[in-house]
N, C-alpha and C positions, 0 to 999 in steps of 0.2 A: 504494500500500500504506500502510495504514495505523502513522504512527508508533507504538513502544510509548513506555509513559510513563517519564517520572523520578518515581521514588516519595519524598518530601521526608518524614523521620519528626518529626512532631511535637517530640519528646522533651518533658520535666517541663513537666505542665501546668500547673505553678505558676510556671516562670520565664518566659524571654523568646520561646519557641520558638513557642508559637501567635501571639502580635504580628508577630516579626520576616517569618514565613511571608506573613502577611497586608498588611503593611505593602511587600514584595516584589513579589508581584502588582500590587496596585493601583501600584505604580512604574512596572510594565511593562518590556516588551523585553529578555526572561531567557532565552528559551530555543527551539531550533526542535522542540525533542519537546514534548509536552501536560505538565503536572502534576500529579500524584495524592498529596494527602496524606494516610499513613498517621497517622490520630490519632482527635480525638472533634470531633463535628462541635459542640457543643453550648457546648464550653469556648471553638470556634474562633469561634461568633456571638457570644459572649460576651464574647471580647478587640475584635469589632470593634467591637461596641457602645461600648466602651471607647475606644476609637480615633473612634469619631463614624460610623463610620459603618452607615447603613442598610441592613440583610440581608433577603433571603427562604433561606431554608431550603426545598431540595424532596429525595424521595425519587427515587431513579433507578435500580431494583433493588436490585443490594449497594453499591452506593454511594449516596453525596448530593451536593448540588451547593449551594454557598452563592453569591447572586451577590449583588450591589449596581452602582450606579451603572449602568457598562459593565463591567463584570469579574464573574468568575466562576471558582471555585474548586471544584476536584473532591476527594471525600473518601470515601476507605475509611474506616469508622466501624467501631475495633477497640474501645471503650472508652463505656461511656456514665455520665459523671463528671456532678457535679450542681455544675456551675460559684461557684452562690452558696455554698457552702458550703467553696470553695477556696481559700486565704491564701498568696499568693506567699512561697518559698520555707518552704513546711510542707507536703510532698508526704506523703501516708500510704502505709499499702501498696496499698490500691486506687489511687494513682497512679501506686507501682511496676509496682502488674503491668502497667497499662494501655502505661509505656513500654515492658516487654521485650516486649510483644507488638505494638508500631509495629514494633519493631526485627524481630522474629523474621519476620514475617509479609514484611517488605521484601527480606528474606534470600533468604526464599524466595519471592517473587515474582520476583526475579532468575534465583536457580539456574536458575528452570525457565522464564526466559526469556517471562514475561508481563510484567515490566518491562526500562526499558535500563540501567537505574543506581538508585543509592539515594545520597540527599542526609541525610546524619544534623544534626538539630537537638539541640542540649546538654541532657544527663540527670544526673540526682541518684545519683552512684552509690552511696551507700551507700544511698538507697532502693532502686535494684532490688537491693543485695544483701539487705536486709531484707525483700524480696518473693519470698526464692529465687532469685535467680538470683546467684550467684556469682563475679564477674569481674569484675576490675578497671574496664574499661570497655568502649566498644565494641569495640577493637579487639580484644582476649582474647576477647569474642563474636561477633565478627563468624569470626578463624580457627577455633574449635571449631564453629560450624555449617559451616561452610564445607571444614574438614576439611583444615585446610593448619595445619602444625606451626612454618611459619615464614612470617610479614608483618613488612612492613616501614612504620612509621610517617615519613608524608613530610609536612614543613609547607611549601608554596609561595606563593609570590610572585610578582610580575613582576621582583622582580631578585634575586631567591636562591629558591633551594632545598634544604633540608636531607632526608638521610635519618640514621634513628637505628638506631644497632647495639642499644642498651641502652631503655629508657623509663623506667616509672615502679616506679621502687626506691630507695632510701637510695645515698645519694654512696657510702657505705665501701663497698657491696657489688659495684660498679660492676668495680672490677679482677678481682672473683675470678669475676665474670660473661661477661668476656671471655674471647673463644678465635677462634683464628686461622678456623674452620670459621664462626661466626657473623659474621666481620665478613664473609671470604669471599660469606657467603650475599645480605648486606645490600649486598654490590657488585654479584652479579650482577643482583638484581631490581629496583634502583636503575637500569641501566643495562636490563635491560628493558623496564623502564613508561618510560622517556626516549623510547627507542624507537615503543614501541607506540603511548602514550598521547600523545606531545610531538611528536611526528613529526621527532622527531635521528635521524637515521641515524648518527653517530657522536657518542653523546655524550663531553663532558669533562668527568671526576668527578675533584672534590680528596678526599684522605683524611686526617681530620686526627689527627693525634698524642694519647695520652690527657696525657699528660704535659707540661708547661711547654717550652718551648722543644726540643719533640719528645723530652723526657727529656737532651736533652745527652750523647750520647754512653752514657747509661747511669749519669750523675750525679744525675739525678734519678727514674730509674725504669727500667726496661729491656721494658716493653709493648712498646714499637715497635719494638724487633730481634726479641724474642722472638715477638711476638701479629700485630704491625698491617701489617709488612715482610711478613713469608712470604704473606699474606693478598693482599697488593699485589701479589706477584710469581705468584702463581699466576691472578688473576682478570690479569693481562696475557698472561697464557700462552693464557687464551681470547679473547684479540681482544679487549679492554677497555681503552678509552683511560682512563689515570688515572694520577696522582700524589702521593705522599705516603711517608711520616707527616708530613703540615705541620702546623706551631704554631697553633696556632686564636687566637693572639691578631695574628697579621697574615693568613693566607688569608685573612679574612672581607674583607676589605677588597678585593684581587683580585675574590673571587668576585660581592660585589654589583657589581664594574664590568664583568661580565659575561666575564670569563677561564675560567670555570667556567658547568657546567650544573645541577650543582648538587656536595654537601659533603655527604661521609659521617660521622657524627658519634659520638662514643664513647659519648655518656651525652647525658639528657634537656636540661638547662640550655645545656649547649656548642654546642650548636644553637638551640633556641629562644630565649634573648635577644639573639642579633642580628640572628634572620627576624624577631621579634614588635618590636625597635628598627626596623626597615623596613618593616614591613606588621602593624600591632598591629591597623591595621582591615580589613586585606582579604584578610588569609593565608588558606588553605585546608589543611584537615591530608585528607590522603589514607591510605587503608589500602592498600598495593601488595602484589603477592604473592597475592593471590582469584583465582576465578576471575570477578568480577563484580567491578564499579565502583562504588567507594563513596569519596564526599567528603566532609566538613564542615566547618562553622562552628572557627576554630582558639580559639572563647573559649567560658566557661561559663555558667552558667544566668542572671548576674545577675539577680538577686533583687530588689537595689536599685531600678531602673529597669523591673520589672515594671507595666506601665498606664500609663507616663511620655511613651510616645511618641518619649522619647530614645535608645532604644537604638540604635546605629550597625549598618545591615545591609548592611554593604557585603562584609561575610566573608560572608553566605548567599547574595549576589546573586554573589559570585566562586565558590561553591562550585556553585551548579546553573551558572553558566556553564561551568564546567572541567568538571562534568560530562557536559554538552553536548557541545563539545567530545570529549574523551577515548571516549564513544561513535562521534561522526561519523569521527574517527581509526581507530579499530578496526575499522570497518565498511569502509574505505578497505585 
């Protein structure tokens, strides 16, 4: 039977996402499903040429197929952008819509189960917002088509892994954003995708405290008896291995020595700068909670390094591997 593909979106075809995509392939040894880039096939001979190397471009139905050397590259062609004409990090709105329509299109290649997974490459979001589409970033789009009211934002590694209660909001708003139902939620589907997607049969989730030294008793804040405790005791009441309110300024240390399978995190930073201190290059930020599989690159569009050849793909080469992976798991 024939594999379904990983669909890898493009994202802003003015930053690093057509390079890295292409620069991946030609490495080799990514993945046992085929790959199908959702993007423009036209920007993608364009960055190769860029890159040195020599393409054919051919027609294959609705798709096209770019090969060079020994390798070859499959493409759903949602977008047909006129590459000369395109200045790294100066996306217009015809390069907005082109992303939300990698994105959209990958979505629902999934739902309905003509792909295995979707691999997201980094987008300009206030271009798709200035193209209509509205939403923070993938994730806020990925749950609204998907129709799930609650995901959960995971950055991994091979020696941590963070889930986030909270994301992308102002520090102040962070306390009044919390509620014992929400961290609740962000444990149980934390400890699902461990499961499903990691293959722990029992995972071990740390929870970490919002406050300094777990609030002190309630001398520095009272979140973790009020918000973070009740949250803890009730997801143990379903079978859920975990502990906490711990101090995020010594669990992390624990956790990357592998005591933990991964750390529930109250807010965007409390997590992310001590995964991105240990895998700045190779972390993978996951969407969990879909009903479909979806990874990415955990950095952005770099601008700077657009054409350079430099850009490090070792996060997009961990991201279609996980989601390798994370399929052959599920199917299992």
């Amino acid at each position: 039977m024939k594999s379904l593909p990983l669909i890898v979106t493009m994202g802003d075809p003015t930053g690093i996402g057509p390079e890295l995509i292409l620069r991946c392939v030609h490495a080799g040894d990514l993945s046992r499903h085929p790959l199908l880039v959702a993007g423009d096939a036209q920007v993608l001979q364009a960055s190769a040429q860029t890159l040195g190397l020599q393409t054919t471009l051919e027609d294959c139905g609705d798709e096209q197929l770019l090969r060079w050397q020994d390798q070859q590259l499959r493409i759903k062609p949602l977008s047909q952008l006129t590459p000369e004409t395109l200045q790294p990090g100066q996306p217009d709105q015809a390069c907005g819509r082109a992303m939300i329509a990698y994105i959209e299109w990958a979505i629902e290649a999934c739902r309905t189960e003509r792909a295995a997974a979707m691999i997201t490459c980094p987008i300009n979001k206030a271009a798709i917002n200035r193209a209509g589409c509205h939403f923070p970033g993938h994730t806020e789009l990925l749950a609204a088509r998907c129709g799930r009211e609650k995901v959960v934002m995971m950055l991994a590694g091979s020696r941590l892994r963070v889930s986030l209660v909270t994301t992308h909001m102002a520090l102040c708003e962070v306390p009044a954003r919390l509620g014992s139902e929400e961290i609740f939620q962000t444990i149980c589907i934390t400890d699902a995708s461990l499961r499903q997607y990691f293959g722990l049969p029992q995972p071990k989730i740390a929870v970490l405290a919002l406050n300094p030294h777990a609030g002190e008793q309630g001398l520095f804040g009272d979140e973790e008896q009020r918000l973070i405790l009740p949250a803890i005791e009730q997801a143990r009441r379903q079978g859920i291995t975990l502990s906490g309110p711990h101090s995020a300024d010594t669990l992390f240390h624990f956790a990357a020595r592998g005591d933990y399978d991964a750390v529930v995190c109250m807010y965007h930073d409390q997590g992310l700068i001590p995964l991105k201190l240990l895998h700045f290059d190779d972390a993978v930020n996951l969407t969990l909670g879909l009903p479909i599989i979806r990874t990415s690159v955990d950095h952005g569009t770099a601008y700077d390094l657009v054409g350079t050849g430099r850009a490090n793909i070792s996060s997009l080469q961990a991201a279609i591997r996980l989601a390798d992976q994370m399929v052959l798991l599920r199917k299992n």
